[in-house]
N, C-alpha and C positions, 0 to 999 in steps of 0.2 A: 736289866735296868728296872728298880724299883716306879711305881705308876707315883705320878706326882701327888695326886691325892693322900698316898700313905706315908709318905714325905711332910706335906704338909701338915697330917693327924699330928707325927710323931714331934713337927719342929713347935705345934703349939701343944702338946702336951711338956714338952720339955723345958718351953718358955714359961709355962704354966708352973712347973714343978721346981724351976730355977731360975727365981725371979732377978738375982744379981750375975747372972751368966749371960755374957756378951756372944752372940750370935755369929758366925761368922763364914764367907764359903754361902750365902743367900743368893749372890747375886747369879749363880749360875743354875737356878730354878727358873730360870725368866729365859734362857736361854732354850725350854722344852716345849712343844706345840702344844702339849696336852695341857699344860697351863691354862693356853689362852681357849682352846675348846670347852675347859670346865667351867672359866671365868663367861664365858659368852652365854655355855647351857642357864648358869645363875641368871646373867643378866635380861636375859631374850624371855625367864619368865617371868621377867618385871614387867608389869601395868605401862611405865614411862618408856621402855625399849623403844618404841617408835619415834620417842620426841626428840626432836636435833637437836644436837649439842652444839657446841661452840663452833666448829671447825663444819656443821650440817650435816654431820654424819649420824647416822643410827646406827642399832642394834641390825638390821638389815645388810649394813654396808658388807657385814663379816663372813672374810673367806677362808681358804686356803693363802692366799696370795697377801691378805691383810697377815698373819699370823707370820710367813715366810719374810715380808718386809719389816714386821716389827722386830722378829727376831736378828734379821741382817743388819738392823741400825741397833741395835744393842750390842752386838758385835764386835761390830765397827768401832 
């Protein structure tokens, strides 16, 4: 299995390079753990990570267990 990072290069290069080309087959990139690990590494080294959001959650809250449940309600 390709690392989702070189997934993502190749779908925004391609979007890039094929601006009337419809995308399709995305939604099951959301379905891999390493997604939300690289989204978190981004975010946790933003300045605002500590500050609550809507729902009172931070950048802190993020586990193993946040990633396993977000992925099982997409699933679903």
């Amino acid at each position: 299995m390709q690392p989702t990072i070189e997934i993502l290069d190749r779908i925004r290069k391609n979007s890039r390079d094929n601006k009337e080309e419809i995308f399709t087959r995305l939604y099951r990139y959301l379905l891999r753990p390493d997604l939300y690990y690289l989204a978190y590494k981004n975010l946790y080294a933003n300045k605002g990570a500590g500050t609550k959001g809507v729902n009172d959650d931070t950048a802190d809250g993020f586990s193993k267990e946040k990633v396993d449940r977000i992925i099982q309600s997409l699933a679903d």
